[in-house]
C-alpha positions in Angstrom: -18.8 -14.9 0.8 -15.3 -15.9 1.3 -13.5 -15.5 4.9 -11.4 -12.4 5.2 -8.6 -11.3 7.4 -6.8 -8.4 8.4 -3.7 -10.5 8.7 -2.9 -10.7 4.7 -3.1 -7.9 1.8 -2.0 -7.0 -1.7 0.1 -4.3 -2.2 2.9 -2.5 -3.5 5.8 -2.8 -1.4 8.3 0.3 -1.9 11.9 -0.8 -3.2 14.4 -1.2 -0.4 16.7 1.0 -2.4 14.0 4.5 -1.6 12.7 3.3 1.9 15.3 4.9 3.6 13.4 8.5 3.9 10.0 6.8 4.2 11.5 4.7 7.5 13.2 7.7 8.6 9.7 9.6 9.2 7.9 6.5 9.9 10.1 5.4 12.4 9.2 8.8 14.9 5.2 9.1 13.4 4.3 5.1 12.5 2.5 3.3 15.3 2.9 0.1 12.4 6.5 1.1 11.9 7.4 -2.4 12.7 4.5 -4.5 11.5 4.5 -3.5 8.0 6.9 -2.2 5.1 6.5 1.1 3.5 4.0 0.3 0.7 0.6 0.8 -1.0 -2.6 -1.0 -0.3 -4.5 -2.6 -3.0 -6.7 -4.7 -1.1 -7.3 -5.4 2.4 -8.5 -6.9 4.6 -7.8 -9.9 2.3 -7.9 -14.1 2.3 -6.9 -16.1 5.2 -3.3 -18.0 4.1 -5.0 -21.2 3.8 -6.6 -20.0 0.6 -3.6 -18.3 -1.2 -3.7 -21.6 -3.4 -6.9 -20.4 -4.3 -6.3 -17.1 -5.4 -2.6 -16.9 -6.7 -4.3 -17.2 -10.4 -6.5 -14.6 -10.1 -3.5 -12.3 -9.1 -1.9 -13.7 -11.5 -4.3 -12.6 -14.1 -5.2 -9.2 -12.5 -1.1 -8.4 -12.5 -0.6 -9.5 -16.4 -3.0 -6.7 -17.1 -0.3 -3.8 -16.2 3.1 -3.1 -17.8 5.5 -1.5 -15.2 5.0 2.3 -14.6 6.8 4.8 -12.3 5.9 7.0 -9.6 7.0 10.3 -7.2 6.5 10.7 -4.2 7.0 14.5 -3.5 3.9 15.6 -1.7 2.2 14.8 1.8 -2.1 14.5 2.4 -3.5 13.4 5.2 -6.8 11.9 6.1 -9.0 12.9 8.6 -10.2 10.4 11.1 -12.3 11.2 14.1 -9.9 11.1 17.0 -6.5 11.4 14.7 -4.9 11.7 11.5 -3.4 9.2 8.7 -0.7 11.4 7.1 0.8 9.9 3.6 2.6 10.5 0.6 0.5 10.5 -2.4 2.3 8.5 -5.4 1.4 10.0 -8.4 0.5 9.9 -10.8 -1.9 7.8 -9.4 -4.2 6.5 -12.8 -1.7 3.2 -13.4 -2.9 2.0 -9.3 -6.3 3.0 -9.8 -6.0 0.7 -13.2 -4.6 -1.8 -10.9 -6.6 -1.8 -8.5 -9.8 -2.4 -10.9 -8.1 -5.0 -12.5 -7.9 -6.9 -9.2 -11.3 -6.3 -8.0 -12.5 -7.4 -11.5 -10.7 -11.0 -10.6 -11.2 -10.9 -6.7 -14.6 -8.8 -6.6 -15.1 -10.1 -2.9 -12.2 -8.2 -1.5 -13.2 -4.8 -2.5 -13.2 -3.5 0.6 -10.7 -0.3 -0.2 -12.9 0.8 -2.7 -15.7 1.2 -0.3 -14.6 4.4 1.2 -16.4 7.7 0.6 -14.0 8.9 -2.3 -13.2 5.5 -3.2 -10.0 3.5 -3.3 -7.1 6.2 -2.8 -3.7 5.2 -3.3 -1.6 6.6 -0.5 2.0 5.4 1.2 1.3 5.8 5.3 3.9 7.3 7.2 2.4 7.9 10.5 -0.7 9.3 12.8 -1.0 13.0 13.8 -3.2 14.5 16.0 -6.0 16.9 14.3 -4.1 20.1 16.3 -0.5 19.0 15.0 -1.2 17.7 11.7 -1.4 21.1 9.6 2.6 21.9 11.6 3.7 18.6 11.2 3.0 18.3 7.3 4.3 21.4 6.5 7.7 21.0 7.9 7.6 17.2 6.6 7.1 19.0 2.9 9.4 21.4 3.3 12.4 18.6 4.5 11.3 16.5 1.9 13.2 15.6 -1.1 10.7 14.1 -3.8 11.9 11.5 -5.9 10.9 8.6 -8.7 10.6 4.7 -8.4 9.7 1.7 -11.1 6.8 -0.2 -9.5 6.9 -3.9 -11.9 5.0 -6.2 -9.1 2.3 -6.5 -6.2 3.1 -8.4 -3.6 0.9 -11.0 -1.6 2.0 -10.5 2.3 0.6 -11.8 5.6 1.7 -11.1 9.3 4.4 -13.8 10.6 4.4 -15.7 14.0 7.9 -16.3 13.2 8.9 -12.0 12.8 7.1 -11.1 15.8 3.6 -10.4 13.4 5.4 -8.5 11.3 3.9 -8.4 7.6 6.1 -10.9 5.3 5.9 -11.4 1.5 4.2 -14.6 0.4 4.7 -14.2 -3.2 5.3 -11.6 -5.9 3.4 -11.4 -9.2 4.9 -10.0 -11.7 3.7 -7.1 -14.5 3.6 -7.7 -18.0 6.8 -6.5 -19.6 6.0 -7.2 -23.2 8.8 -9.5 -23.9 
């Protein structure tokens, strides 16, 4: 069983050009506002940075499998923890991640630790931690202020947290989608 870390993952960073709303309610809800960019997890905990080399090819791989596709985010969902709440915005459609997110636990099948969650592996974009008593408030008036809207997703990106940016989460390398050229 190969070491894993909760200092690296795969995901699907948000473009810069839409994070502005996303950071704006993350900023006053988002205990990780700092340490990570808006984005959605594929797999995590994931390999120590010493073994990227090893595993570039199979992401590689799993990313040649998917064309680019869009998503909207335009509606909040929340999880319910015992002590808290994870609210998120729920990119749908969701099929083309879930497809994803096969194709890289096909390749990586030791990392499959999202997918071992009661419903299984559900895409989601965090935007902050409620309390059970303020949550149902908190989302409705986040739905209501919200403005949905549409973004290309064409990579997944490999990050890890950064002595040099304070542990903030840093891309490593991005693997690009198939684009049928």
């Amino acid at each position: 069983m190969p070491s894993k870390t909760h200092t690296t993952a795969v995901v699907l960073i948000s473009p810069e050009t839409v994070q502005p709303p996303i950071q704006a309610i993350r900023q006053i809800h988002d205990r990780n506002f700092e340490r990570w960019m808006p984005h959605i997890t594929l797999l995590y905990p994931f390999a120590p940075r010493h073994d990227f080399g090893d595993i570039t090819s199979a992401l590689t791989k799993a990313a040649q499998q998917v064309t680019p596709f869009s998503v909207q985010l335009a509606r909040f969902d929340a999880f319910q923890h015992r002590k808290s709440c994870t609210m998120f915005l729920v990119p749908e459609p969701a099929d083309e991640i879930v497809q994803l997110h096969s194709a890289l636990i096909q390749q990586l099948p030791d990392y499959d630790d999202t997918a071992r969650f009661a419903g299984g592996f559900h895409p989601h974009l965090s935007v902050g931690q409620f309390r059970h008593r303020s949550l149902r408030t908190e989302q409705q008036r986040l739905q209501t202020e919200w403005q949905p809207f549409r973004y290309e997703i064409v990579n997944l990106s490999l990050i890890y947290r950064s002595p040099e940016t304070d542990d903030r989460f840093v891309v490593a390398e991005q693997f690009s989608f198939q684009t049928g050229d």
